[in-house]
Backbone as ProteinMPNN parsed JSONL, in Angstrom:
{"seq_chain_A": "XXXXXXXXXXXXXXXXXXXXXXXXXXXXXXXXXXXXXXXXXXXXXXXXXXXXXX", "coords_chain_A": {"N_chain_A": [[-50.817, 90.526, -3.923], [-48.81, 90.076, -6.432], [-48.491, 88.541, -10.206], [-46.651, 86.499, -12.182], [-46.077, 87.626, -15.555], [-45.384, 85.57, -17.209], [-45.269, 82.789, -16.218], [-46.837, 82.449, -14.408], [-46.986, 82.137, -11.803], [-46.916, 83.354, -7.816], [-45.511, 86.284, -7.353], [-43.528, 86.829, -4.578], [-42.89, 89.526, -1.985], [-40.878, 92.007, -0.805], [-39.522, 93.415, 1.851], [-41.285, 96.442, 2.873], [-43.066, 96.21, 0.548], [-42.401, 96.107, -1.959], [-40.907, 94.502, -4.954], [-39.917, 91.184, -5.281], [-38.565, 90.569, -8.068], [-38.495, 91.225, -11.551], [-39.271, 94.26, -13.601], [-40.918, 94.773, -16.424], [-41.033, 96.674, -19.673], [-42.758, 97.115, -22.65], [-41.288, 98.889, -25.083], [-42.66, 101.772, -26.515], [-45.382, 101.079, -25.199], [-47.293, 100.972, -21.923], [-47.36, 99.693, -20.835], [-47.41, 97.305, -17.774], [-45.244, 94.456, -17.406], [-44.295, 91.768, -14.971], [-41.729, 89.625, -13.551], [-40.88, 86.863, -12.671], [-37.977, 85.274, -10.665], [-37.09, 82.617, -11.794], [-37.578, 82.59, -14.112], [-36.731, 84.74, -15.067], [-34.013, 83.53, -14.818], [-34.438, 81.565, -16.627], [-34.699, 82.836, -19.132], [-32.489, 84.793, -20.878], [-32.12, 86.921, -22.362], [-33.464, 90.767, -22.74], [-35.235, 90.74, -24.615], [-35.564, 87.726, -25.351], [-38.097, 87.137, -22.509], [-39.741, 88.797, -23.44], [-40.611, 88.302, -25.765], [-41.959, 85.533, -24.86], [-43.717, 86.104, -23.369], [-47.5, 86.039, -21.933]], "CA_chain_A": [[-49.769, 89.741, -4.552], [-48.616, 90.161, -8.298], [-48.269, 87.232, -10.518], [-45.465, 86.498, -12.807], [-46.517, 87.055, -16.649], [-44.737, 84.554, -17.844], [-45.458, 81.745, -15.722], [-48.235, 82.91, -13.417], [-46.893, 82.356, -10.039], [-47.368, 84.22, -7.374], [-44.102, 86.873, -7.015], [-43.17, 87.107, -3.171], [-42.497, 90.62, -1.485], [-39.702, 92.257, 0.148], [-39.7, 94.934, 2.747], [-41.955, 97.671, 2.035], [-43.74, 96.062, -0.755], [-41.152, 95.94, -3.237], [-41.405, 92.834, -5.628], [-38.855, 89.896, -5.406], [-38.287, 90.323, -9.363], [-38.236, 92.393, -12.331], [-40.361, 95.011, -14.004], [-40.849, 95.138, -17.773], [-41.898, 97.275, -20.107], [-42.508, 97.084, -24.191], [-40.986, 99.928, -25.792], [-43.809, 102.143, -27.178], [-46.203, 100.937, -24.472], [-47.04, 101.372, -21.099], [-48.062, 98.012, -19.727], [-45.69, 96.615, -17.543], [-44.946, 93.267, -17.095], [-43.491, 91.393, -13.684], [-41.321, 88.564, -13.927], [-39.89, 86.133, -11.06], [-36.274, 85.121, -10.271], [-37.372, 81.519, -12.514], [-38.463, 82.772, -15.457], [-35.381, 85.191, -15.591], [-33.162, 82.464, -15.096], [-34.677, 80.388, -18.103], [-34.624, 83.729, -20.62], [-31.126, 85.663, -20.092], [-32.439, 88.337, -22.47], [-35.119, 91.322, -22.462], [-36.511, 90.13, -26.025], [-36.298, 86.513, -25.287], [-38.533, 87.325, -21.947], [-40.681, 89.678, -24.021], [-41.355, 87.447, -26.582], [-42.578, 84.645, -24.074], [-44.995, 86.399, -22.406], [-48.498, 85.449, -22.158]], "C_chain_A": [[-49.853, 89.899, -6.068], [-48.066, 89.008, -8.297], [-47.351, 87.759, -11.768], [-46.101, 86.423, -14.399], [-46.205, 86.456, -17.075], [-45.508, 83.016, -17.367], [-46.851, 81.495, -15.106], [-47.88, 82.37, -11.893], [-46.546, 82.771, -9.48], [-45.886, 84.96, -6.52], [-44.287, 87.166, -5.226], [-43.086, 88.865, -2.787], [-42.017, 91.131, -0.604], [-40.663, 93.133, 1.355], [-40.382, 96.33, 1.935], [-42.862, 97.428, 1.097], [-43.001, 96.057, -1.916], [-40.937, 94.543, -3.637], [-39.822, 91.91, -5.467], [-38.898, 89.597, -7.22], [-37.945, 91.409, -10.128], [-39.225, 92.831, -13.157], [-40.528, 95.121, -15.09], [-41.626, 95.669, -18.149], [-41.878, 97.292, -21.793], [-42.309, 98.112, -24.31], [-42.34, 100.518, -26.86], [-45.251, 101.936, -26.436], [-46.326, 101.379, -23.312], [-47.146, 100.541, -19.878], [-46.881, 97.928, -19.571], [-45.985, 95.424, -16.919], [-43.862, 92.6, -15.594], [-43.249, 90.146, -13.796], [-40.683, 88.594, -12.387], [-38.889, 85.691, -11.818], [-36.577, 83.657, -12.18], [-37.391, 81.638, -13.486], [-36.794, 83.676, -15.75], [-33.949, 84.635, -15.822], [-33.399, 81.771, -16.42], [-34.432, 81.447, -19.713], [-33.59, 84.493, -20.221], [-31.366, 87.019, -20.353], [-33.275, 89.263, -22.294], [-35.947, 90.657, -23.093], [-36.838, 88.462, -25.865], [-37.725, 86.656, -23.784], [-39.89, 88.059, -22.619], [-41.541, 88.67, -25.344], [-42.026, 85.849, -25.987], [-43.493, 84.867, -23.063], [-46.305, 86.42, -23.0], [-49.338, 86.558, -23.333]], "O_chain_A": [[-50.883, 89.841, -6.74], [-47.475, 88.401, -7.404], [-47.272, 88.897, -12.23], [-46.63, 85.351, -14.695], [-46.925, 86.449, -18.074], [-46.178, 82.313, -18.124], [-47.677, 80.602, -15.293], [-48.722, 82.295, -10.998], [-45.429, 83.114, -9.869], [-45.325, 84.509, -5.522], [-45.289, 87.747, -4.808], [-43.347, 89.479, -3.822], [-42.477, 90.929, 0.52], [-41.853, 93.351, 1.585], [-40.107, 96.939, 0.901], [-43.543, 98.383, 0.723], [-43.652, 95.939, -2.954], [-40.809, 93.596, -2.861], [-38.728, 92.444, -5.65], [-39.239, 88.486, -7.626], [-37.297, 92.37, -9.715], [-40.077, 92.025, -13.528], [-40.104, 96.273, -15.184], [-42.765, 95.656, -17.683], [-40.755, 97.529, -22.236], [-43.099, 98.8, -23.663], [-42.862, 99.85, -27.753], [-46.234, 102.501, -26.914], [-45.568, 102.332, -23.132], [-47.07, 100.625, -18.652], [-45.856, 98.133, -20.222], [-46.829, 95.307, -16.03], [-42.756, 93.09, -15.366], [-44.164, 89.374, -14.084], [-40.294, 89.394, -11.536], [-38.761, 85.644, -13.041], [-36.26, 83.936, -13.336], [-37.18, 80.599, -14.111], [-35.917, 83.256, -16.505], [-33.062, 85.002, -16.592], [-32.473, 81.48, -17.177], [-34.146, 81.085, -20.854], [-33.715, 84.96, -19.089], [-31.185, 87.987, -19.615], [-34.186, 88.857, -21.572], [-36.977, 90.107, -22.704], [-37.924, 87.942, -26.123], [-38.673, 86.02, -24.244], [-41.01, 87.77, -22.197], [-42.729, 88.501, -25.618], [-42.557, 85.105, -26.812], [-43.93, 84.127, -22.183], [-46.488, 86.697, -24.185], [-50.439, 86.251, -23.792]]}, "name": "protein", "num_of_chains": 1, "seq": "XXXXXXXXXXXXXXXXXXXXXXXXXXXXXXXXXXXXXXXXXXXXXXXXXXXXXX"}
């Protein structure tokens, strides 16, 4: 199970293993970040999402 950087709880998974969210990545980096449905609801944009992570 992957956890949500934002929040930290624990993202669900579809069929196959495929995450119930979304995948981010900082420009210039390579880390990627996984956000749930919740968290994308509360930030609409990339940068507000990006700038609220842990």
């Amino acid at each position: 199970m992957v956890k949500c950087s934002i929040c930290g709880n624990k993202i669900a998974e579809l069929f196959l293993g495929k995450l119930k969210g979304t995948i981010l990545r900082k420009e210039g980096t390579s880390k990627k970040y996984h956000i749930c449905f919740d968290c994308q609801k509360k930030f609409k944009s990339k940068a507000e999402i990006l700038k609220a992570i842990k």
